[in-house]
C-alpha positions as CSV (number, residue, x, y, z in Angstrom):
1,X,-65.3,106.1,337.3
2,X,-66.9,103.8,334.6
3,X,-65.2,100.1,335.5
4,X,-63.4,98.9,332.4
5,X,-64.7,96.1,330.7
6,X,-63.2,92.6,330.2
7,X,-61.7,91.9,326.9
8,X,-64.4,89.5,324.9
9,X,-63.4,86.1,324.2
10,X,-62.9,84.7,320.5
11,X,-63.0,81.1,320.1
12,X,-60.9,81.0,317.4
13,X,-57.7,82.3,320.0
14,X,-58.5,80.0,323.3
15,X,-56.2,77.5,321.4
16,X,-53.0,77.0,324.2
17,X,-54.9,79.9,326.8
18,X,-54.5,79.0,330.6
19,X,-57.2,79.1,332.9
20,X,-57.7,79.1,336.8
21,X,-60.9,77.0,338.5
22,X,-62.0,79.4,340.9
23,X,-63.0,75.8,342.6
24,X,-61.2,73.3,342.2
25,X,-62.1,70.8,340.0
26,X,-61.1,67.1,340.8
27,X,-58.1,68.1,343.0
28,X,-57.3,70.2,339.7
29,X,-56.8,74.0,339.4
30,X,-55.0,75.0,336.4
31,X,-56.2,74.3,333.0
32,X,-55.5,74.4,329.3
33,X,-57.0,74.7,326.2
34,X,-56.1,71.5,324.4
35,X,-58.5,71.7,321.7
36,X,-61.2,74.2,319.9
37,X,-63.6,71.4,318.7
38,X,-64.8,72.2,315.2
39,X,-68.2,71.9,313.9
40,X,-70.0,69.9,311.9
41,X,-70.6,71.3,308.8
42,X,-68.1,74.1,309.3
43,X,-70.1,77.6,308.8
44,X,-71.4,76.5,312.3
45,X,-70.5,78.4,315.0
46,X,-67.8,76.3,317.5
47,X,-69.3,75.7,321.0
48,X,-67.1,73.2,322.5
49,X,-63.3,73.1,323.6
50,X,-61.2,70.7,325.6
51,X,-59.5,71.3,328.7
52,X,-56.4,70.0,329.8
53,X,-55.6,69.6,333.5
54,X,-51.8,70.6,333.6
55,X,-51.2,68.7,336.9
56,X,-53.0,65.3,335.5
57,X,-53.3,65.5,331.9
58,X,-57.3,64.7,332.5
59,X,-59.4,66.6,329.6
60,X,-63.0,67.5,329.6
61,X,-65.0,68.8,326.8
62,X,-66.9,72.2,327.6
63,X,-68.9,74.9,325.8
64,X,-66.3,77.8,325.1
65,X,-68.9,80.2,327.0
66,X,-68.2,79.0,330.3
67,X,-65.1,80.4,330.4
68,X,-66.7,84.0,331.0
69,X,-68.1,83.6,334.0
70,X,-65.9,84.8,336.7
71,X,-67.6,83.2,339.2
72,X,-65.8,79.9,337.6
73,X,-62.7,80.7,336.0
74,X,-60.2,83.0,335.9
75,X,-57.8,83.9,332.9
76,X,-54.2,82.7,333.8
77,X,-52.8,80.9,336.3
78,X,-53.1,82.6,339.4
């Protein structure tokens, strides 16, 4: 049985999307997206966002792409 594959990640829709470090990360586990940075000019393609930590309110600025690898993060808050 083929295993069914993950649903792709737009950029454009991780605005308000909750993630779980697989590790935590400063004492923090659960994360929001705060912010899809924008680029400069704007037919760019967007790299970065901004995570919120729920717990702290701490925010860190990482490329959008991280957020596929399983090995880091988890979609939802498990």
């Amino acid at each position: 049985m083929p295993s069914k594959p993950s649903n792709p990640i737009h950029p454009k829709k991780l605005l308000l999307t909750k993630w779980t470090a697989v590790q935590p990360i400063n004492k923090q586990k659960h994360f929001l997206v705060s912010k899809v940075i924008l680029p400069e000019p704007p037919n760019e393609k967007i790299e970065f966002i901004e995570l919120e930590a729920v717990f702290s309110k701490k925010t860190q600025i990482i490329p959008w792409r991280d957020l596929v690898n399983p090995a880091v993060w988890i979609q939802g808050w498990q």
